[in-house]
C-alpha positions in Angstrom: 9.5 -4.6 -9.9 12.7 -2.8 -11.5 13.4 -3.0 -15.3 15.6 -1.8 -18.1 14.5 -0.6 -21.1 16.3 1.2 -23.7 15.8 5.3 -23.9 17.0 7.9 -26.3 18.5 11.1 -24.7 18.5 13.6 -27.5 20.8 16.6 -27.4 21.8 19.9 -29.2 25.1 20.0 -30.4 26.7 23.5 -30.1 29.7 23.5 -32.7 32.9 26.0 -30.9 35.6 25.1 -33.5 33.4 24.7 -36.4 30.5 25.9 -38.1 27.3 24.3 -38.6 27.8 24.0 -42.4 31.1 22.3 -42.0 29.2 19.7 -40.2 26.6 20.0 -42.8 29.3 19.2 -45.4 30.5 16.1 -43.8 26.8 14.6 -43.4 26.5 15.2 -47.2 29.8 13.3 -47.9 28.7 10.5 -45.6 25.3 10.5 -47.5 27.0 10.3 -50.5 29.1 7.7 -49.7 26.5 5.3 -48.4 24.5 6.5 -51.4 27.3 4.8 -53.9 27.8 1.8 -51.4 23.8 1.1 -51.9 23.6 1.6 -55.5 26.5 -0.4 -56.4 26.0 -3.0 -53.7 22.5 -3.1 -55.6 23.6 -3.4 -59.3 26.4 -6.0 -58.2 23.6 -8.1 -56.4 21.4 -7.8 -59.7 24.0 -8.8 -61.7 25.6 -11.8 -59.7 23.5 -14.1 -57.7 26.3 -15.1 -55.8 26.7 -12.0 -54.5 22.9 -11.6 -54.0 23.2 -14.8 -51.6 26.0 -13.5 -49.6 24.1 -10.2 -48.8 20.4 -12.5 -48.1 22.1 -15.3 -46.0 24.3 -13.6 -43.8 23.6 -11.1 -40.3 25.0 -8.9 -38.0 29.2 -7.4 -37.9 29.5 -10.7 -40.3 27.3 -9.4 -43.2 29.1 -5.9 -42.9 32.4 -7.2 -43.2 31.2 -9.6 -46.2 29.5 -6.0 -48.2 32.4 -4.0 -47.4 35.6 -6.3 -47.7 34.6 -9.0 -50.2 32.1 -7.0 -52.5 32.5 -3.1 -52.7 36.1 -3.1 -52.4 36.8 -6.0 -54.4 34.2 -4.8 -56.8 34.0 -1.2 -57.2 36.0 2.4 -56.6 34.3 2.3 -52.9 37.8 3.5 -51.1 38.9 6.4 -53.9 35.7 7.8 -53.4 35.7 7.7 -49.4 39.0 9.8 -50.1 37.5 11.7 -52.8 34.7 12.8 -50.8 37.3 14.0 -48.0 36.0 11.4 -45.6 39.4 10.2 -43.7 39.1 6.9 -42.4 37.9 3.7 -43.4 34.9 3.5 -40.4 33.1 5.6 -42.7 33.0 2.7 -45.3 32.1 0.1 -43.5 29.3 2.3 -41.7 28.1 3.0 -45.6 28.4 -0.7 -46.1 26.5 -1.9 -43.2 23.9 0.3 -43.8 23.0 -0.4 -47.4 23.6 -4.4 -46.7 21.3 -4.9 -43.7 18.9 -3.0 -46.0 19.0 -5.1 -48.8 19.1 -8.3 -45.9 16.1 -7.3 -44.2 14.6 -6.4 -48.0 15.2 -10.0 -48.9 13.9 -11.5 -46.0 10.8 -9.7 -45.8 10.3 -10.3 -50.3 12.0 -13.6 -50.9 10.5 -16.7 -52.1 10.6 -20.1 -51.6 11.7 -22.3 -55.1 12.5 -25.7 -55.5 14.6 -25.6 -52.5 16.3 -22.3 -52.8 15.7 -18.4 -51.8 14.7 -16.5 -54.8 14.3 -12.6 -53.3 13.0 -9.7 -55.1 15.1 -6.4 -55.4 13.8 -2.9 -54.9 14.8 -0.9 -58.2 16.1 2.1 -55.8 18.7 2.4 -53.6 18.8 2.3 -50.0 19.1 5.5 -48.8 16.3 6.9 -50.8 14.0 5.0 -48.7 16.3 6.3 -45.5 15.4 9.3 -43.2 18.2 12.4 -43.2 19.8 11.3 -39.7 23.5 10.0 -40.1 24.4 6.9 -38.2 27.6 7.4 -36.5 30.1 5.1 -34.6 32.4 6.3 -31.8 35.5 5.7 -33.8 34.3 9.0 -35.9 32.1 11.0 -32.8 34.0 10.5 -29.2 32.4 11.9 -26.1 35.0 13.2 -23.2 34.1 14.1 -19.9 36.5 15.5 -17.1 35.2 14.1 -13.6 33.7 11.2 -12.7 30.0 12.7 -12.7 28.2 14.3 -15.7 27.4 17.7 -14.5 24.8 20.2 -16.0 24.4 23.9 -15.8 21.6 25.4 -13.5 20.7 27.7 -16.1 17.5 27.2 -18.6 17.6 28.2 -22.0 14.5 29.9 -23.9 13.4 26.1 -24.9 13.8 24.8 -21.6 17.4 22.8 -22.5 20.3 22.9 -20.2 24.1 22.8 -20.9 26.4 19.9 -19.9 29.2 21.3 -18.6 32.1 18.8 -18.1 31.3 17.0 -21.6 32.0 17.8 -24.9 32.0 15.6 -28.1 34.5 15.6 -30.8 33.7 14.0 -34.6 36.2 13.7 -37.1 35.2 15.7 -39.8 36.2 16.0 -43.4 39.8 15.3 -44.5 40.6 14.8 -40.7 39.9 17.5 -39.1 38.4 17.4 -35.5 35.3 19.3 -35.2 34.8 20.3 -30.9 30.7 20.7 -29.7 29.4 21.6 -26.2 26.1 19.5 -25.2 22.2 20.9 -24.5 19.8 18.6 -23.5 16.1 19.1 -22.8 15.3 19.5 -18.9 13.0 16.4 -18.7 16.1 14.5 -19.7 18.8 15.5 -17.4 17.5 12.2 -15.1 18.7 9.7 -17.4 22.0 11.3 -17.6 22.8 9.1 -14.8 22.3 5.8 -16.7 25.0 7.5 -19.2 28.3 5.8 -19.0 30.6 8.7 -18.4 33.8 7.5 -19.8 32.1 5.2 -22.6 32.6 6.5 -26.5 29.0 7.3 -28.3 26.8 5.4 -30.9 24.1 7.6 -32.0 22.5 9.5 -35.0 22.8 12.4 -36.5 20.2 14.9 -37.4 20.3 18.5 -38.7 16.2 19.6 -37.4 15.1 23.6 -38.1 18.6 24.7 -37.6 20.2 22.4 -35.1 22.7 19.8 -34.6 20.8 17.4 -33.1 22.1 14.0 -31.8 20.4 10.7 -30.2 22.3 8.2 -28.3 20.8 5.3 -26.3 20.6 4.8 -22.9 19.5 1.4 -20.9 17.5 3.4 -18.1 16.0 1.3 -14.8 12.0 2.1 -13.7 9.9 0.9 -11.6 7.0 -0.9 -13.1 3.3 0.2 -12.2 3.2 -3.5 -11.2 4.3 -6.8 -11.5 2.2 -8.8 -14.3 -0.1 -11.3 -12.8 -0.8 -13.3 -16.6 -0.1 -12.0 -19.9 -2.3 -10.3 -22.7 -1.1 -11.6 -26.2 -2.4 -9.1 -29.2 -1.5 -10.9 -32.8 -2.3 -7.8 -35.7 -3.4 -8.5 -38.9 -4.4 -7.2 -42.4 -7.9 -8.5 -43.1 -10.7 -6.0 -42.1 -13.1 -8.4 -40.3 -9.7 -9.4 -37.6 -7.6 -6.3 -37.9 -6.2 -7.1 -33.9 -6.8 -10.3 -32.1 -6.0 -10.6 -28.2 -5.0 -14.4 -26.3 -8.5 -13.5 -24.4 -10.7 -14.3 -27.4 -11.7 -11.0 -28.1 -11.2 -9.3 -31.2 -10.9 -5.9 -33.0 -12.3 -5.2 -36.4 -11.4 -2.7 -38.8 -14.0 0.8 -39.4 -14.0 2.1 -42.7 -12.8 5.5 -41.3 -9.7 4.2 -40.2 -10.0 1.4 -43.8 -9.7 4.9 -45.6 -6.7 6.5 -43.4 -4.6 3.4 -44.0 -5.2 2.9 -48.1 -4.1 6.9 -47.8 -0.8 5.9 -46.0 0.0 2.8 -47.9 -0.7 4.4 -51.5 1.9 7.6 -50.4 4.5 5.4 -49.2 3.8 3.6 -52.7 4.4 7.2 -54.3 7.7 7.9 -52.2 9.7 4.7 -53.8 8.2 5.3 -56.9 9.2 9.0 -57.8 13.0 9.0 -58.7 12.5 13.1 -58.4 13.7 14.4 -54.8 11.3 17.6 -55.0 8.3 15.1 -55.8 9.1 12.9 -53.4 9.7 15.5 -50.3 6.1 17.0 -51.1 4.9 12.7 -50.9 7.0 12.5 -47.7 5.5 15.4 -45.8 1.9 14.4 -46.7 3.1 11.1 -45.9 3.8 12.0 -42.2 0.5 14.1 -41.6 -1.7 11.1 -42.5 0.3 9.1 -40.3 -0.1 11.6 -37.5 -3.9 11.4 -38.0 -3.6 8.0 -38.3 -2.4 7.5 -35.0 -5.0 9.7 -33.4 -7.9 7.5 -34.7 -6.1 4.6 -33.2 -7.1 6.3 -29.4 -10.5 3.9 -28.9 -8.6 1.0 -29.9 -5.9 2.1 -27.9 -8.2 2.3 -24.8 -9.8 -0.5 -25.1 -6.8 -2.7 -24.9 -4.8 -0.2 -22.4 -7.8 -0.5 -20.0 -8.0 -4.3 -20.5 -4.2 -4.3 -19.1 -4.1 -1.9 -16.6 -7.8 -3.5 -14.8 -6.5 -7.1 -14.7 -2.5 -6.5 -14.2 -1.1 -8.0 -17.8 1.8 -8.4 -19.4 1.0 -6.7 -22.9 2.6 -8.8 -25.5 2.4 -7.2 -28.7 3.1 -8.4 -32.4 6.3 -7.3 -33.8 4.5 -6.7 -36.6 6.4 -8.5 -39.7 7.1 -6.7 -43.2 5.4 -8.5 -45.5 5.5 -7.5 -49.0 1.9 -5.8 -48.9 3.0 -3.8 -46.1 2.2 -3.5 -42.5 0.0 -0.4 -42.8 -1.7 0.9 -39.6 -0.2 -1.9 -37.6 3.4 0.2 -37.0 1.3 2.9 -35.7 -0.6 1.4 -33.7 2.3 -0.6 -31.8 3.8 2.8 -32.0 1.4 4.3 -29.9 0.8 1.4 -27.8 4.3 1.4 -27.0 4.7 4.9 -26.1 1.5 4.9 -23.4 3.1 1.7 -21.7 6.9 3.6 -21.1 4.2 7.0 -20.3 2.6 4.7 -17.7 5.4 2.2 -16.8 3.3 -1.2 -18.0 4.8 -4.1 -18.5 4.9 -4.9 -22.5 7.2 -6.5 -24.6 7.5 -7.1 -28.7 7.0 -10.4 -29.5 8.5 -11.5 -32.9 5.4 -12.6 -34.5 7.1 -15.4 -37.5 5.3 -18.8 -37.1 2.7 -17.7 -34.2 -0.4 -18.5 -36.2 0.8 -21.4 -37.5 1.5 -23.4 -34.1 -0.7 -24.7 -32.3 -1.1 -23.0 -29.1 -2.4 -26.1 -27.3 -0.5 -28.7 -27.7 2.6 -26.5 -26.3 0.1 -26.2 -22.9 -0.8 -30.0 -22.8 2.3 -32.2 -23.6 4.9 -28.8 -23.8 5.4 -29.7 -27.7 3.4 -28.5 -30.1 2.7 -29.5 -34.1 2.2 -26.9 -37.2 -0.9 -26.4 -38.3 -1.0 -25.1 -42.2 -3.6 -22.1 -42.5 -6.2 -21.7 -45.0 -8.8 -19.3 -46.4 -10.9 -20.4 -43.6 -9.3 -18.7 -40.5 -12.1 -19.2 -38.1 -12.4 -23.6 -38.5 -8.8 -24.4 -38.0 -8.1 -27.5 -36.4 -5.0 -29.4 -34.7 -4.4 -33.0 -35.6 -2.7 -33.9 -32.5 -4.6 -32.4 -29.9 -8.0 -32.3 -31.9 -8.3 -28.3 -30.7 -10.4 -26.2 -33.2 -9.8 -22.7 -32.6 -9.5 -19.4 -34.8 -6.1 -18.8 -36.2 -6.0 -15.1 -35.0 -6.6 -16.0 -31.3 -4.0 -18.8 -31.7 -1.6 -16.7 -32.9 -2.1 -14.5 -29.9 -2.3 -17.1 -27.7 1.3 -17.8 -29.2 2.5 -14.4 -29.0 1.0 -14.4 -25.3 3.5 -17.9 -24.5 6.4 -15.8 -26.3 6.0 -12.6 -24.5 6.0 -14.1 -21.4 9.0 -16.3 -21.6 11.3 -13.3 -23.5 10.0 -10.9 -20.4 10.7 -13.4 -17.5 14.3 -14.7 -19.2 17.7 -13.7 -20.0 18.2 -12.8 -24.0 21.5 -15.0 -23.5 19.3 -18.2 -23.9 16.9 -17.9 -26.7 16.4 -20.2 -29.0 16.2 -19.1 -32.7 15.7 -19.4 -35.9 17.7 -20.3 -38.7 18.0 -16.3 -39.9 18.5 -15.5 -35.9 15.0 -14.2 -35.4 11.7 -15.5 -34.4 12.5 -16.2 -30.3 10.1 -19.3 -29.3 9.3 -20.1 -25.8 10.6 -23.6 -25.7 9.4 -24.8 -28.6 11.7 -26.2 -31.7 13.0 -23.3 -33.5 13.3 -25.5 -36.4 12.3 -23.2 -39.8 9.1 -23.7 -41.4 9.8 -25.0 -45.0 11.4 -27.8 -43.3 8.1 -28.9 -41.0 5.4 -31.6 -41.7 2.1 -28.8 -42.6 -1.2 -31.1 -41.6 -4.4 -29.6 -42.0 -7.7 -30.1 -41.1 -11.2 -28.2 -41.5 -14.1 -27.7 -40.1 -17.9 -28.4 -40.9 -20.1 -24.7 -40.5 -22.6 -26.6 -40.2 -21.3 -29.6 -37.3 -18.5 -29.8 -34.9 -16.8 -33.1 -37.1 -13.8 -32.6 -39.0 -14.2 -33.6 -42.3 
């Protein structure tokens, strides 16, 4: 069974026109610029709840055009100090502007409340790009890829570090105050097959990096595999943050939290709290770098977990459908590595898997949906083990219904175009035929459960 997925080719650029700190240079200036397009897009948003609204209720090209047309250049100096900066055309705004809005968009989202009717949504006190890695998000109207032939073609020759040169491409960015800067292409050896799956003659979306003394770039590819096999049913896995149900699979089965991993987590969670708090870049690097070598341990813990449920897929033939893990404003601690990971060994291996957006999947009721293909909400308490459904009189444990959920989900998104899905009224949250209708507006009904008898009370 062939599928697409999406793949990063990373590649060395080699600057021939250019030196690497006039590259350098213009990574700085674009920093900078999304830097003041975040901080002011953050004080305006403080100050003006209007503005705050525009920036929470809108997605996509739409919200960058609103940040960049309607706020910073109405609002602020945005343009002088694009030109200022040396930085030559305007897609270098609205890059800075899209960035720092879908931030503060996805912020919202994820830290808003519900109040009398309206959004009320918490705002970090830093800006954007303090919280942002040092890669450069660039658009092909500033980085253009040219290739003479029809066929990508690579050198025969290895380098120390087993890369290989493209030949017939080279890529061009504008740089500062105009001027083109010109880069031949390595790429690592292992890579040269998805070359192929490259449109030759299409411009380039990607990232830039500067890692130990390279230009690096990464640029997405949709690459077809074969799958190991075709799914037969599909394994829901619904992840949580209470220790006693830290992952719950559609099968019944769940996964508890040790103390050893308990301890690894708290460690992650409280230096990521110490990275946003300390304004001091020095401080913060040190955070940062401890940061990444507990979640790199982290991750390694995860291996007997990671068996258990690998194992589980690869005996009985599933489709792995795995929680997209939602922000909440605690955090999603442990449960980003350990999709991580799980998503890494199903491309290694060529499972089936898909992420599942997980908003609502606990709170349906996974039943109904399989009985009269509707469903009703069920509200969730304290009590997530005697939860029961009003309409079909199911009592089941809200973990394994949410799985059971994300099980439904998976299954439809894997077996069905992307064209069709229904969604939400923030354009997430893909259901699999059920009303996509948001929660605040639903009938909750609840109902427990006697410890001690089977009656509902």
């Amino acid at each position: 069974m062939q599928r697409t997925r999406t793949t990063g080719i990373r590649a060395t650029l080699i600057p021939t026109n250019c030196s690497k700190e006039d590259v350098l240079k213009w990574m700085n200036a674009q920093r900078k610029l999304t830097n003041y397009a975040s901080k002011h897009l953050l004080r305006l948003m403080k100050e003006s709840p209007s503005i705050a609204e525009i920036v929470f209720s809108n997605n996509s090209h739409y919200l960058a055009y609103e940040v960049h047309h309607n706020i910073l250049l109405k609002h602020t100096d945005f343009r002088n100090y694009r030109i200022e900066l040396g930085l030559r055309t305007s897609v270098n705004e609205r890059l800075a502007a899209a960035l720092a809005g879908r931030f503060y968009h996805g912020y919202g989202q994820r830290n808003g409340d519900m109040a009398e009717g309206k959004w009320e949504y918490k705002l970090p006190n830093l800006p954007a790009i303090t919280r942002q890695n040092k890669a450069i998000h660039v658009k092909d109207s500033v980085l253009r890829k040219f290739v003479d032939g029809d066929e990508i073609i690579t050198s025969t020759k290895q380098t120390k570090n087993e890369q290989v040169l493209i030949e017939n491409v080279r890529f061009e960015l504008q740089g500062l105050f105009g001027k083109i800067y010109e880069f031949k292409v390595l790429i690592p050896n292992n890579q040269v097959h998805l070359l192929k799956f490259l449109s030759n003659k299409s411009n380039v979306d990607c990232n830039i990096f500067f890692i130990n003394g390279n230009l690096t770039i990464v640029f997405k590819v949709e690459e077809e595999y074969e799958l190991a096999y075709e799914p037969v049913s599909t394994l829901g896995l619904d992840l949580n943050k209470r220790e006693n149900v830290f992952a719950a699979m559609s099968d019944g089965e769940i996964i508890q939290l040790t103390s050893d991993l308990r301890d690894n987590i708290l460690l992650v969670k409280s230096l990521d709290e110490k990275i946003h708090e300390v304004k001091e870049s020095k401080l913060r690097r040190n955070y940062r770098i401890q940061w990444k070598k507990a979640r790199k341990e982290l991750s390694k813990k995860f291996e007997p977990i990671m068996k258990r449920i690998i194992s589980k897929v690869e005996d009985n033939k599933y489709l792995l459908a795995i929680d997209g893990v939602t922000q909440a404003k605690n955090g999603s601690f442990g449960h980003a590595e350990l999709k991580e990971e799980l998503v890494r060994i199903c491309k290694k291996k060529n499972l089936p898997f898909i992420i599942v957006p997980s908003a609502h999947t606990s709170s349906d009721c996974s039943y109904c949906f399989e009985i009269s293909k509707e469903y009703n909400q069920v509200s969730r308490s304290k009590d997530f083990k005697h939860i029961s459904c009003n309409v079909c009189e199911k009592t089941y444990h809200a973990d394994i219904n949410a799985a059971r959920n994300i099980a439904h989900d998976g299954e439809y998104i894997f077996n069905n175009s992307t064209m069709d899905f229904p969604k939400d009224k923030f354009g997430r949250a893909l259901r699999s035929k059920r009303p996509p209708t948001s929660v605040a507006n639903r009938q909750k009904k609840l109902k427990f459960v006697d410890y001690n008898s089977n009656d509902l009370f």
